[in-house]
N, CA, C and O atoms as a Tinker XYZ file with bonds, in Angstrom:
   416  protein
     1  N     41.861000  119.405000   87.094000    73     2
     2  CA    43.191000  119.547000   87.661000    64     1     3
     3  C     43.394000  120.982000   88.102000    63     2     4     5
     4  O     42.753000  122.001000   87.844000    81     3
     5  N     44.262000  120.808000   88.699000    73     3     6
     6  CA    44.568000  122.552000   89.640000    64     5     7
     7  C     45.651000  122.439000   90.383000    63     6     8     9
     8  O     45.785000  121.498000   91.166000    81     7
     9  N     46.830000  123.668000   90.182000    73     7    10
    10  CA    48.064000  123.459000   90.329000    64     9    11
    11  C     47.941000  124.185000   91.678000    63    10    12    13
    12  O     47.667000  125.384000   91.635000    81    11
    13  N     48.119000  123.564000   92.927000    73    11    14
    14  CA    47.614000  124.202000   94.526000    64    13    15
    15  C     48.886000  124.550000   94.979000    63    14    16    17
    16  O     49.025000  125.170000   96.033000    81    15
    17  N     49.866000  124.198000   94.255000    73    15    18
    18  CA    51.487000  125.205000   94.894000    64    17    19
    19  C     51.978000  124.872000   93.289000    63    18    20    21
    20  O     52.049000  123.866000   92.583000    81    19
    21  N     52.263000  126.274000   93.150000    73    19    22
    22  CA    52.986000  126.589000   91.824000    64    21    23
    23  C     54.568000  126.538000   92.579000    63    22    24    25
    24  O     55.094000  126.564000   93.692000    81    23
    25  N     54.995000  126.420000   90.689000    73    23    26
    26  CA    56.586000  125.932000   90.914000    64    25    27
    27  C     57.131000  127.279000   91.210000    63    26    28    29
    28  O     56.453000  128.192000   90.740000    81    27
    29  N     58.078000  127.593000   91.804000    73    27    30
    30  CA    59.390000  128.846000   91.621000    64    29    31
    31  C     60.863000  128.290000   91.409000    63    30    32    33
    32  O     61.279000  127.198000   91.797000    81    31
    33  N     61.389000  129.016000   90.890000    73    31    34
    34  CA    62.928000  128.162000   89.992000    64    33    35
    35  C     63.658000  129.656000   90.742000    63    34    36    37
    36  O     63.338000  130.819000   90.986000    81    35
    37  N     64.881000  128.691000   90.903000    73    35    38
    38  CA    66.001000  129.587000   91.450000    64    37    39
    39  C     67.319000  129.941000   90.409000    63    38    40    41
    40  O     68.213000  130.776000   90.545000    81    39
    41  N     67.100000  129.104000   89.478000    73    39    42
    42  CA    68.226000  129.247000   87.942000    64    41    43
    43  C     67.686000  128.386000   87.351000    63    42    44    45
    44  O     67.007000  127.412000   87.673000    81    43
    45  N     68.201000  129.011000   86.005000    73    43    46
    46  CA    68.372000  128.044000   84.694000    64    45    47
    47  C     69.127000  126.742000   85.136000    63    46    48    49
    48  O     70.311000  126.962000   85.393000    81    47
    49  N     68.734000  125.450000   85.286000    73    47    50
    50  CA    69.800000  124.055000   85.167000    64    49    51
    51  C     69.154000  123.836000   86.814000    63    50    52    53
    52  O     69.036000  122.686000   87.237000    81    51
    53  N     68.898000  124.599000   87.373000    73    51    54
    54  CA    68.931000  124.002000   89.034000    64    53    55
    55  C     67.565000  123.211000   89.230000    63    54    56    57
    56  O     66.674000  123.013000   88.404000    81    55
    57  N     67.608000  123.022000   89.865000    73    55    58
    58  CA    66.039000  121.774000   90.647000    64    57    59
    59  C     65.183000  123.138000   91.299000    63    58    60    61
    60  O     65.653000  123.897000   92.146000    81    59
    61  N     63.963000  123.236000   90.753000    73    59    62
    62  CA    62.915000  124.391000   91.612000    64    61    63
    63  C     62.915000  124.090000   92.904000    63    62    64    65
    64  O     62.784000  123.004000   93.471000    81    63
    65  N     63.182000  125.894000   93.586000    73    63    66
    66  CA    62.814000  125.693000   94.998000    64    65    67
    67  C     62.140000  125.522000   95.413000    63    66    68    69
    68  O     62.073000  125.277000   96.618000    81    67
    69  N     60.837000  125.574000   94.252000    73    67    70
    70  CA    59.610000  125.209000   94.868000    64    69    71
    71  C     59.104000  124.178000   93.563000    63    70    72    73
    72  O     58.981000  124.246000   92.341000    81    71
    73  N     58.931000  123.340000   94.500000    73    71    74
    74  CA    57.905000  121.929000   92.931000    64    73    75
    75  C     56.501000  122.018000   92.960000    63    74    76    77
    76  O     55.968000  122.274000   94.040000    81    75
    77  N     55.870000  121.865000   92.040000    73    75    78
    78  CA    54.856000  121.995000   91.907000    64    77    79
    79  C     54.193000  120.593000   92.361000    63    78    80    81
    80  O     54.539000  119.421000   92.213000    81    79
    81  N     52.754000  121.413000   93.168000    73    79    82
    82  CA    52.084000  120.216000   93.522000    64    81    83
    83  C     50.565000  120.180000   92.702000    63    82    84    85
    84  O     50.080000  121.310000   92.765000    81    83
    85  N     49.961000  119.539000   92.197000    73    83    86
    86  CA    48.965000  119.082000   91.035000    64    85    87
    87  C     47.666000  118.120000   92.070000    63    86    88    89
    88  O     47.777000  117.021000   92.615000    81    87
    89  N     46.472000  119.099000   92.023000    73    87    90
    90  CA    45.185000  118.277000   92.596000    64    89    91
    91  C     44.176000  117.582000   91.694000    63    90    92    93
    92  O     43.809000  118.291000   90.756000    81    91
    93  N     43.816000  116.767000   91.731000    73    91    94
    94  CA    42.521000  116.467000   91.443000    64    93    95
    95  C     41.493000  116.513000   91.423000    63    94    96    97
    96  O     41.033000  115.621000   92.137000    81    95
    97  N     40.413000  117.365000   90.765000    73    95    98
    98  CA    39.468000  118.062000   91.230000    64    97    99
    99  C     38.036000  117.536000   90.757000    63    98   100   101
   100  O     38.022000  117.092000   89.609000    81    99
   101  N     37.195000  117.521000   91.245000    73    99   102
   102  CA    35.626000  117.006000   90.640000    64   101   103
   103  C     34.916000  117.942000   89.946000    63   102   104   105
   104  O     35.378000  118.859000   90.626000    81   103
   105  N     34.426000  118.329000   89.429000    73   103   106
   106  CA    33.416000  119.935000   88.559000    64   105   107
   107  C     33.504000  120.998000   89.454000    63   106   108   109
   108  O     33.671000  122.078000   88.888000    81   107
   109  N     33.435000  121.049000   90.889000    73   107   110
   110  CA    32.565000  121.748000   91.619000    64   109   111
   111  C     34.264000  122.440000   92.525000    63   110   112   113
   112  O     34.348000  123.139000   93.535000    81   111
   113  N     35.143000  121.991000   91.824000    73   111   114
   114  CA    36.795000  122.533000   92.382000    64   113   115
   115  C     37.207000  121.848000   93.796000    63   114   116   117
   116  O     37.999000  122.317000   94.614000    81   115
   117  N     36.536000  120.715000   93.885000    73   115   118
   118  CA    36.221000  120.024000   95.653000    64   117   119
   119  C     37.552000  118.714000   94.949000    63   118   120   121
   120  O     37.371000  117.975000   93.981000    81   119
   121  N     38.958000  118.811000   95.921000    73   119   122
   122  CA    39.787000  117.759000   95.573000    64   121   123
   123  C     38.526000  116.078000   95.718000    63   122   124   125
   124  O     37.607000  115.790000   96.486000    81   123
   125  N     39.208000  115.342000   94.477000    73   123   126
   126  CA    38.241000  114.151000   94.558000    64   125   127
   127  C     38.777000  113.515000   95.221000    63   126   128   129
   128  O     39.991000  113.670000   95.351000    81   127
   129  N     37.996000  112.395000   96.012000    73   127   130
   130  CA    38.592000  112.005000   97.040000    64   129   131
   131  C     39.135000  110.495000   96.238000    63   130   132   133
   132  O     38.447000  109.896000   95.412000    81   131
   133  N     40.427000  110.089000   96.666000    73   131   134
   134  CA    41.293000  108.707000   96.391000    64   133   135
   135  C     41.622000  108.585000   95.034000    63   134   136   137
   136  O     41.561000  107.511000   94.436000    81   135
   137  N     42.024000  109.813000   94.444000    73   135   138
   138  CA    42.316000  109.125000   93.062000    64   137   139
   139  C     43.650000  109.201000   92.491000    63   138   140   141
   140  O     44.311000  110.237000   92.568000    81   139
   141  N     44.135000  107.995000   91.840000    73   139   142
   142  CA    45.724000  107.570000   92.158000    64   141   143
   143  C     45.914000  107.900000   90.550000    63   142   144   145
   144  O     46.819000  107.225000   90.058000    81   143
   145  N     45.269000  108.775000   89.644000    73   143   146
   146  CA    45.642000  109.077000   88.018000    64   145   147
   147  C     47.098000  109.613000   88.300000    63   146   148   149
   148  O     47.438000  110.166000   89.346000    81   147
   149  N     47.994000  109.341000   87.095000    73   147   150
   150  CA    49.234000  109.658000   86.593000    64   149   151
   151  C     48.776000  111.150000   86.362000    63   150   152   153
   152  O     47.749000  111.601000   85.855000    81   151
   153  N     49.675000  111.646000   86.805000    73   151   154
   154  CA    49.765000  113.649000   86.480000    64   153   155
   155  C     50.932000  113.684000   85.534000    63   154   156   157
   156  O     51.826000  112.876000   85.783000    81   155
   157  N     51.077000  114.413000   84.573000    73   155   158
   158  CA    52.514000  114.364000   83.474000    64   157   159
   159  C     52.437000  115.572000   83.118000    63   158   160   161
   160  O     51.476000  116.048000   82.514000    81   159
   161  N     53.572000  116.257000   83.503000    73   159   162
   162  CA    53.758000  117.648000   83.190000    64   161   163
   163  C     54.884000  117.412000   82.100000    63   162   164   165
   164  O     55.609000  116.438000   81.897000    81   163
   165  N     54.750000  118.988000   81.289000    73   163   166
   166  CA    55.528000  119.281000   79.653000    64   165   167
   167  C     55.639000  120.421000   79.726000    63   166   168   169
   168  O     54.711000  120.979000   80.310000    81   167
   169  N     56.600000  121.179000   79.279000    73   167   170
   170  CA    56.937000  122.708000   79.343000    64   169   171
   171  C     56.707000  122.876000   77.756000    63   170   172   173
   172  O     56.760000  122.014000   76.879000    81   171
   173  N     56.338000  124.745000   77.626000    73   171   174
   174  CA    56.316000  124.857000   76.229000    64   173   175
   175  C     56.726000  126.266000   76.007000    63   174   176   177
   176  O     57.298000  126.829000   76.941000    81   175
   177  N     56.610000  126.626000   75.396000    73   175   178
   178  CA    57.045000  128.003000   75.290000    64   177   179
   179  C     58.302000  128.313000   74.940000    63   178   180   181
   180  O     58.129000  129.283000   74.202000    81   179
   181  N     59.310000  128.138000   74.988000    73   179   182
   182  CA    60.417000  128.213000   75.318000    64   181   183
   183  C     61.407000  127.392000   74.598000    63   182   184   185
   184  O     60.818000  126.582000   73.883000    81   183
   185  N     63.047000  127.266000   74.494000    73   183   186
   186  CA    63.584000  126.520000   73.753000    64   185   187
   187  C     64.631000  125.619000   74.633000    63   186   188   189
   188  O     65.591000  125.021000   74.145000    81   187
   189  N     64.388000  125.627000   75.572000    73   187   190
   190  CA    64.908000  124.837000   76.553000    64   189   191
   191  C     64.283000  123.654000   77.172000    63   190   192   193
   192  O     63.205000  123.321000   76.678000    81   191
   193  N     64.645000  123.094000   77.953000    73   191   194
   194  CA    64.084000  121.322000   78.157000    64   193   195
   195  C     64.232000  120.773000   79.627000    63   194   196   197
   196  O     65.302000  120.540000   80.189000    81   195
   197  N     62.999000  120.611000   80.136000    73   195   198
   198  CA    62.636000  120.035000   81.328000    64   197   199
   199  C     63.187000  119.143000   81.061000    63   198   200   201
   200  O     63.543000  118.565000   80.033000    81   199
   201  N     63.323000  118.928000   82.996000    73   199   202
   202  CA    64.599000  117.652000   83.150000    64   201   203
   203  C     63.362000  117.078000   84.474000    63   202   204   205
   204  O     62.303000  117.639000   84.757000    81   203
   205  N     63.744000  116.241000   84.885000    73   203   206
   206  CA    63.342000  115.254000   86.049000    64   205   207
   207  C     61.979000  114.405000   85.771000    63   206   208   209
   208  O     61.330000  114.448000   84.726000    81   207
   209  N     61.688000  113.644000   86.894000    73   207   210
   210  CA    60.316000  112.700000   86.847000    64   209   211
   211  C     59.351000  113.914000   86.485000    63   210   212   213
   212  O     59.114000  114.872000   87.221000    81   211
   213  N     58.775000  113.659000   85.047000    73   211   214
   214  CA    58.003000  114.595000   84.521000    64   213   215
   215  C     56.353000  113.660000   84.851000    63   214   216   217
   216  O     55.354000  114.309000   84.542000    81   215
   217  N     56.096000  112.193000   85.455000    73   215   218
   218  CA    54.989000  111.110000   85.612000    64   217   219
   219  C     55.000000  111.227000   87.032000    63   218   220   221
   220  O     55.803000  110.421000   87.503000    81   219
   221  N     54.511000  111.809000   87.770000    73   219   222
   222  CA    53.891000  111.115000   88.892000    64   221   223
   223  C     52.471000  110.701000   89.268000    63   222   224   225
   224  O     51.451000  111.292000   88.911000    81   223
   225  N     52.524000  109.767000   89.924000    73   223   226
   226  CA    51.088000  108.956000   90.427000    64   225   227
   227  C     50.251000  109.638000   91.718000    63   226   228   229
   228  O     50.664000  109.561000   92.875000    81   227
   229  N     49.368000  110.122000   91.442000    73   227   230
   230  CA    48.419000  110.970000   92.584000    64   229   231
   231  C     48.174000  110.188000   93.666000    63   230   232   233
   232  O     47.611000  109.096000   93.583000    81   231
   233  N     48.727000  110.886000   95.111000    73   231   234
   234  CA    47.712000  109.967000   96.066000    64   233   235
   235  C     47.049000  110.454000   97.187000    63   234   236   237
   236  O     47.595000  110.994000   98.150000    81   235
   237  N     46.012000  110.277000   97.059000    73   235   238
   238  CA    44.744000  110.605000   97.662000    64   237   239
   239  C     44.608000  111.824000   96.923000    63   238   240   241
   240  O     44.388000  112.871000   97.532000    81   239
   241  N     44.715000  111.802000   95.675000    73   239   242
   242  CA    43.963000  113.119000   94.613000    64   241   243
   243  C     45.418000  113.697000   94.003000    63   242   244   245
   244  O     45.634000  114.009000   92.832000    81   243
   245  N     46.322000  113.749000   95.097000    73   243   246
   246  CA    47.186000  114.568000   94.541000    64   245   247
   247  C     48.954000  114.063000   94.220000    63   246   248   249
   248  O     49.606000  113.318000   94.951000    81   247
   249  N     49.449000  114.724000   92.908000    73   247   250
   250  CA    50.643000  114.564000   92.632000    64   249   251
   251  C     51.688000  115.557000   93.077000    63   250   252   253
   252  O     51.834000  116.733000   92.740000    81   251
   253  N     52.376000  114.815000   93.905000    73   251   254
   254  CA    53.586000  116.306000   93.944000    64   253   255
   255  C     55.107000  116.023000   93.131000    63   254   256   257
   256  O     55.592000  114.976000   93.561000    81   255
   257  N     55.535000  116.343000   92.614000    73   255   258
   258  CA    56.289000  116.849000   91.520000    64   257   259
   259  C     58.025000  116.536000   92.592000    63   258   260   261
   260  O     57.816000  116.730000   93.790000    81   259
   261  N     58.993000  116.267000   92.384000    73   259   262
   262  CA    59.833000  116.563000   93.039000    64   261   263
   263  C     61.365000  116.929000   92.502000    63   262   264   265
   264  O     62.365000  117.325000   93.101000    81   263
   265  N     61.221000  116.760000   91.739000    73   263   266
   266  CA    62.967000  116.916000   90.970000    64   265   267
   267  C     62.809000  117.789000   89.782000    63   266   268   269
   268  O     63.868000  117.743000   89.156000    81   267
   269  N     61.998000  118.523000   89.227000    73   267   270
   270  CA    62.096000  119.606000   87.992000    64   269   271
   271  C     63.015000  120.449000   88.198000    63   270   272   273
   272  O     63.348000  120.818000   89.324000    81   271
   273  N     63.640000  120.932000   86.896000    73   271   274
   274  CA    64.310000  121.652000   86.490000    64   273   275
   275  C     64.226000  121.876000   84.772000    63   274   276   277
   276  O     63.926000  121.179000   83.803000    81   275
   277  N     64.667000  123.246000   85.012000    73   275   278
   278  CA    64.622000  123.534000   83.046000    64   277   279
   279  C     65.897000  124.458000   82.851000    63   278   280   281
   280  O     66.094000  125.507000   83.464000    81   279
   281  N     66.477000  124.065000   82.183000    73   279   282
   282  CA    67.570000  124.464000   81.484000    64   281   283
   283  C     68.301000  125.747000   81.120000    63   282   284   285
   284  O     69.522000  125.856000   81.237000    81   283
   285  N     67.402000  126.840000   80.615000    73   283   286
   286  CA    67.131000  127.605000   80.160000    64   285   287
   287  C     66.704000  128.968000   80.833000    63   286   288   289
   288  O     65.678000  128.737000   81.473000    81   287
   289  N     67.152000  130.602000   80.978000    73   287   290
   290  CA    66.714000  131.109000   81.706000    64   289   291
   291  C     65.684000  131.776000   80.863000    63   290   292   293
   292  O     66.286000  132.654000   80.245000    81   291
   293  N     64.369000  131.788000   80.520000    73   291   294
   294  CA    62.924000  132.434000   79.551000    64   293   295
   295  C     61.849000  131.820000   80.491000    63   294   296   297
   296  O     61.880000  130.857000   81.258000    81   295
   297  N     60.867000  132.741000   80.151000    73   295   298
   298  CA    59.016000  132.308000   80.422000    64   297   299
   299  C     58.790000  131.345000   79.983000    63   298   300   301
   300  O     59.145000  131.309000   78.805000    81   299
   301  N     58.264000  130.288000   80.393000    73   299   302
   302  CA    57.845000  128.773000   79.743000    64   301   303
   303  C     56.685000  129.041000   80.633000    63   302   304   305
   304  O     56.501000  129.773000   81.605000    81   303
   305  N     55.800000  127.994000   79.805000    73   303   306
   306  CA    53.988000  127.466000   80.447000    64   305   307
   307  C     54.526000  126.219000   80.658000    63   306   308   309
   308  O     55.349000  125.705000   79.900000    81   307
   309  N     53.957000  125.552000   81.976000    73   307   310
   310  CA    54.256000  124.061000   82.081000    64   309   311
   311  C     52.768000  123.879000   82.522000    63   310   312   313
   312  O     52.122000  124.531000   83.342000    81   311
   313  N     52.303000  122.524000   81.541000    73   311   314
   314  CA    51.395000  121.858000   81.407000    64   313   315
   315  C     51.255000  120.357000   82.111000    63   314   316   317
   316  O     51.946000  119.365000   81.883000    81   315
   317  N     49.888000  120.535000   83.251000    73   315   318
   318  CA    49.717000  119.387000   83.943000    64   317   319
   319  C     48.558000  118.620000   82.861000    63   318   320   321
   320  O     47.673000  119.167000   82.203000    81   319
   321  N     48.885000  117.294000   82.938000    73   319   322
   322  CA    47.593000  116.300000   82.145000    64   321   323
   323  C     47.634000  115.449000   82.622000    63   322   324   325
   324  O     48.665000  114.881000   82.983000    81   323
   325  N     46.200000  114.978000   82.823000    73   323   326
   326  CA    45.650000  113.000000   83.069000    64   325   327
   327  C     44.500000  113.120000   82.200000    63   326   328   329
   328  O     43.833000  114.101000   81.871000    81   327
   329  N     44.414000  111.751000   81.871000    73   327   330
   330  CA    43.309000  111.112000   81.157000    64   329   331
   331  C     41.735000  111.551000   81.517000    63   330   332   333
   332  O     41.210000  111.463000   82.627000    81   331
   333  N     41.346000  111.866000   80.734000    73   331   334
   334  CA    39.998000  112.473000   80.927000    64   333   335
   335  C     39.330000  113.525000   81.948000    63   334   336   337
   336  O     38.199000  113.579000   82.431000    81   335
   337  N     40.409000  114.299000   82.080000    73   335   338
   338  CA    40.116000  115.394000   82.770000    64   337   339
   339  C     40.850000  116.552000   81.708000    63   338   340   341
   340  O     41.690000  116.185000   80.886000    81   339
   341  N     40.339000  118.277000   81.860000    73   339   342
   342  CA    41.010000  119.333000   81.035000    64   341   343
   343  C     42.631000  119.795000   81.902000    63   342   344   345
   344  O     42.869000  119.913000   83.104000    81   343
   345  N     43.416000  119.949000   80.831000    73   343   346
   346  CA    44.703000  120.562000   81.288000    64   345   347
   347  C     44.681000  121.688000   82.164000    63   346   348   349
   348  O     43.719000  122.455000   82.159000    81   347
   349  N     45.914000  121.890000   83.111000    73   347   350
   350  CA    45.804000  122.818000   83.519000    64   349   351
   351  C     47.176000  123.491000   83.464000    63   350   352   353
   352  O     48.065000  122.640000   83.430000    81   351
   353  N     47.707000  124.960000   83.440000    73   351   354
   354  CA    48.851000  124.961000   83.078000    64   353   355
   355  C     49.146000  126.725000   83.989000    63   354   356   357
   356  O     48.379000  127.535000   84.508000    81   355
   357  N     50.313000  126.679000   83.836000    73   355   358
   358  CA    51.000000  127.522000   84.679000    64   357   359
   359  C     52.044000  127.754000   84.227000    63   358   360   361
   360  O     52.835000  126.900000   83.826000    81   359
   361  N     52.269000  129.368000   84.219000    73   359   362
   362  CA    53.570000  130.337000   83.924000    64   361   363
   363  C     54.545000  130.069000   84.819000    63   362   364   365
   364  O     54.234000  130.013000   86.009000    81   363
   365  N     55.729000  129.882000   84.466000    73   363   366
   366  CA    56.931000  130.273000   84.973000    64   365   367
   367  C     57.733000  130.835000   84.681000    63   366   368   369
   368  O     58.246000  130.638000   83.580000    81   367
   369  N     58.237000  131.861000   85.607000    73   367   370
   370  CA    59.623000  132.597000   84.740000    64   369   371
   371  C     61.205000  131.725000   85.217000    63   370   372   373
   372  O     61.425000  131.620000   86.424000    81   371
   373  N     61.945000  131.303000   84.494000    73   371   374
   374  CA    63.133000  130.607000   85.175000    64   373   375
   375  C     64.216000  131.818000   84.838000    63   374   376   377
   376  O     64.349000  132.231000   83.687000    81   375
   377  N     65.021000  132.376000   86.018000    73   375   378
   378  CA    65.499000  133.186000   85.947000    64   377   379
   379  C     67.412000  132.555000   85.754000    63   378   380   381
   380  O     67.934000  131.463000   85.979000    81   379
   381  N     67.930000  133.804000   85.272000    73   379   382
   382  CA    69.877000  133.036000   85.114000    64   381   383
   383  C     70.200000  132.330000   86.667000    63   382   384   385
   384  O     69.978000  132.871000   87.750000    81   383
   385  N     70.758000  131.033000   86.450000    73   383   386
   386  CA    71.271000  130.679000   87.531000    64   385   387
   387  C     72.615000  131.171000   88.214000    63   386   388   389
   388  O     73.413000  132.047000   87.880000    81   387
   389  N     72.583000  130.309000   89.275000    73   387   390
   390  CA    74.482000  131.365000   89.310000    64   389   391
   391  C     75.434000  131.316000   89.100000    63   390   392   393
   392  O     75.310000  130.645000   88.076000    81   391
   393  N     76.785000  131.511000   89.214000    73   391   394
   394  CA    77.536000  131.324000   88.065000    64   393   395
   395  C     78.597000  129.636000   88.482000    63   394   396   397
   396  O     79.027000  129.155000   89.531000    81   395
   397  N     78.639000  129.289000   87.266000    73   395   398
   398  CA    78.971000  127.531000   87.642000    64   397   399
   399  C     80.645000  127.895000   88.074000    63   398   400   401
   400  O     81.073000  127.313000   89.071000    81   399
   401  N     81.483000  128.749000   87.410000    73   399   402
   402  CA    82.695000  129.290000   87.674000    64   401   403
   403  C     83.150000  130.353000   87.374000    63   402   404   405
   404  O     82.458000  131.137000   86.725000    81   403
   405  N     83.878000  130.534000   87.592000    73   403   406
   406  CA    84.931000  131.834000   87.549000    64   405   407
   407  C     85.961000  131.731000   86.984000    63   406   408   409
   408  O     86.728000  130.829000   87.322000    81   407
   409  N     86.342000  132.733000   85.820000    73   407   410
   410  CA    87.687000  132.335000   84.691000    64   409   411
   411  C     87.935000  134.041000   84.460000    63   410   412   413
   412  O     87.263000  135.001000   84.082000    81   411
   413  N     89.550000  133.736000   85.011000    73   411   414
   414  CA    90.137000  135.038000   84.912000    64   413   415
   415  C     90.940000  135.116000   83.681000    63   414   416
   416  O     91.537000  136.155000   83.398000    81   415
Protein backbone atom coordinates (compact mmCIF):
# COMPACT_ATOMS: atom_id res chain seq x y z
CA UNK A 1 0.00 0.00 0.00
CA UNK A 2 1.11 3.64 -0.61
CA UNK A 3 -0.65 6.76 0.24
CA UNK A 4 -0.16 8.70 -3.55
CA UNK A 5 -2.07 11.99 -2.26
CA UNK A 6 -1.80 12.56 1.37
CA UNK A 7 -4.63 14.08 3.35
CA UNK A 8 -4.45 18.04 4.38
CA UNK A 9 -7.20 19.20 6.98
CA UNK A 10 -8.35 22.70 7.09
CA UNK A 11 -9.80 22.45 10.99
CA UNK A 12 -10.50 20.42 13.71
CA UNK A 13 -14.43 18.98 12.89
CA UNK A 14 -14.21 20.00 9.07
CA UNK A 15 -14.03 17.38 6.06
CA UNK A 16 -10.09 17.45 4.65
CA UNK A 17 -9.36 19.64 1.85
CA UNK A 18 -7.54 17.21 0.70
CA UNK A 19 -8.63 13.20 1.09
CA UNK A 20 -6.44 10.85 0.93
CA UNK A 21 -6.01 8.60 -1.94
CA UNK A 22 -4.52 4.83 -1.07
CA UNK A 23 -2.70 2.53 -4.03
CA UNK A 24 -2.13 -0.82 -4.36
CA UNK A 25 1.12 -1.86 -4.91
CA UNK A 26 2.98 -5.25 -6.00
CA UNK A 27 6.80 -5.67 -4.26
CA UNK A 28 8.44 -3.78 -6.92
CA UNK A 29 6.10 -0.23 -5.90
CA UNK A 30 4.37 -0.84 -9.64
CA UNK A 31 0.31 -0.03 -8.79
CA UNK A 32 -1.21 -3.76 -9.25
CA UNK A 33 -3.23 -3.87 -11.85
CA UNK A 34 -7.42 -4.52 -11.04
CA UNK A 35 -7.51 -4.99 -7.56
CA UNK A 36 -10.88 -4.17 -5.87
CA UNK A 37 -9.36 -4.98 -1.81
CA UNK A 38 -11.24 -2.90 0.91
CA UNK A 39 -8.66 -0.04 2.11
CA UNK A 40 -9.73 0.93 5.98
CA UNK A 41 -8.14 3.72 7.43
CA UNK A 42 -7.83 4.42 11.64
CA UNK A 43 -6.24 7.40 13.21
CA UNK A 44 -3.98 7.07 16.29
CA UNK A 45 -2.09 9.17 18.11
CA UNK A 46 -4.21 11.48 19.35
CA UNK A 47 -7.45 11.78 21.53
CA UNK A 48 -9.82 12.73 19.09
CA UNK A 49 -11.98 10.61 16.55
CA UNK A 50 -12.22 10.18 12.87
CA UNK A 51 -15.44 10.68 11.39
CA UNK A 52 -16.60 9.55 7.77
CA UNK A 53 -16.50 6.29 5.37
CA UNK A 54 -13.35 5.05 7.07
CA UNK A 55 -13.97 1.33 4.20
CA UNK A 56 -13.50 2.00 0.84
CA UNK A 57 -13.33 -0.55 -2.05
CA UNK A 58 -10.24 -0.08 -4.51
CA UNK A 59 -10.79 0.28 -8.14
CA UNK A 60 -8.46 -0.55 -10.51
CA UNK A 61 -5.83 -0.72 -7.47
CA UNK A 62 -6.93 2.26 -5.91
CA UNK A 63 -9.11 3.68 -2.93
CA UNK A 64 -9.93 7.24 -2.66
CA UNK A 65 -11.14 8.32 0.63
CA UNK A 66 -13.87 11.05 0.47
CA UNK A 67 -15.55 12.43 3.56
CA UNK A 68 -12.74 12.35 6.55
CA UNK A 69 -12.60 14.45 9.17
CA UNK A 70 -11.14 14.42 12.82
CA UNK A 71 -12.31 16.26 15.51
CA UNK A 72 -9.60 17.44 17.26
CA UNK A 73 -6.88 20.06 16.51
CA UNK A 74 -3.17 17.57 17.39
CA UNK A 75 -0.70 15.34 15.16
CA UNK A 76 -2.44 12.04 14.55
CA UNK A 77 -0.86 9.01 12.22
CA UNK A 78 -3.68 7.68 10.07
CA UNK A 79 -3.30 4.15 9.15
CA UNK A 80 -4.20 2.54 5.68
CA UNK A 81 -4.88 -1.55 5.84
CA UNK A 82 -6.07 -4.53 3.56
CA UNK A 83 -5.71 -8.05 4.01
CA UNK A 84 -2.46 -9.41 3.33
CA UNK A 85 -0.55 -6.69 2.37
CA UNK A 86 1.88 -4.31 5.16
CA UNK A 87 0.27 -1.04 6.54
CA UNK A 88 0.99 2.05 5.43
CA UNK A 89 0.54 5.20 7.42
CA UNK A 90 0.84 8.89 7.33
CA UNK A 91 1.23 12.04 9.58
CA UNK A 92 -1.17 14.60 9.83
CA UNK A 93 -1.26 17.72 11.54
CA UNK A 94 -5.13 18.89 11.96
CA UNK A 95 -4.90 22.39 12.71
CA UNK A 96 -7.89 24.76 15.01
CA UNK A 97 -10.77 25.16 12.79
CA UNK A 98 -12.58 28.41 12.50
CA UNK A 99 -14.57 29.83 14.72
CA UNK A 100 -18.28 28.14 14.76
CA UNK A 101 -19.50 31.68 16.48
CA UNK A 102 -19.14 34.70 17.97
CA UNK A 103 -20.38 35.60 21.67
CA UNK A 104 -20.07 39.00 22.97
Amino acid sequence: LAVTTPPASPGGGSVFSTQPVVTIQDLGGNTATGSTREVTVAAGGGAGALSGTTTQTAVASVAAFTDLSYDKAETITLTFSTSFLTDTTQALTVSVGPAAKLAL
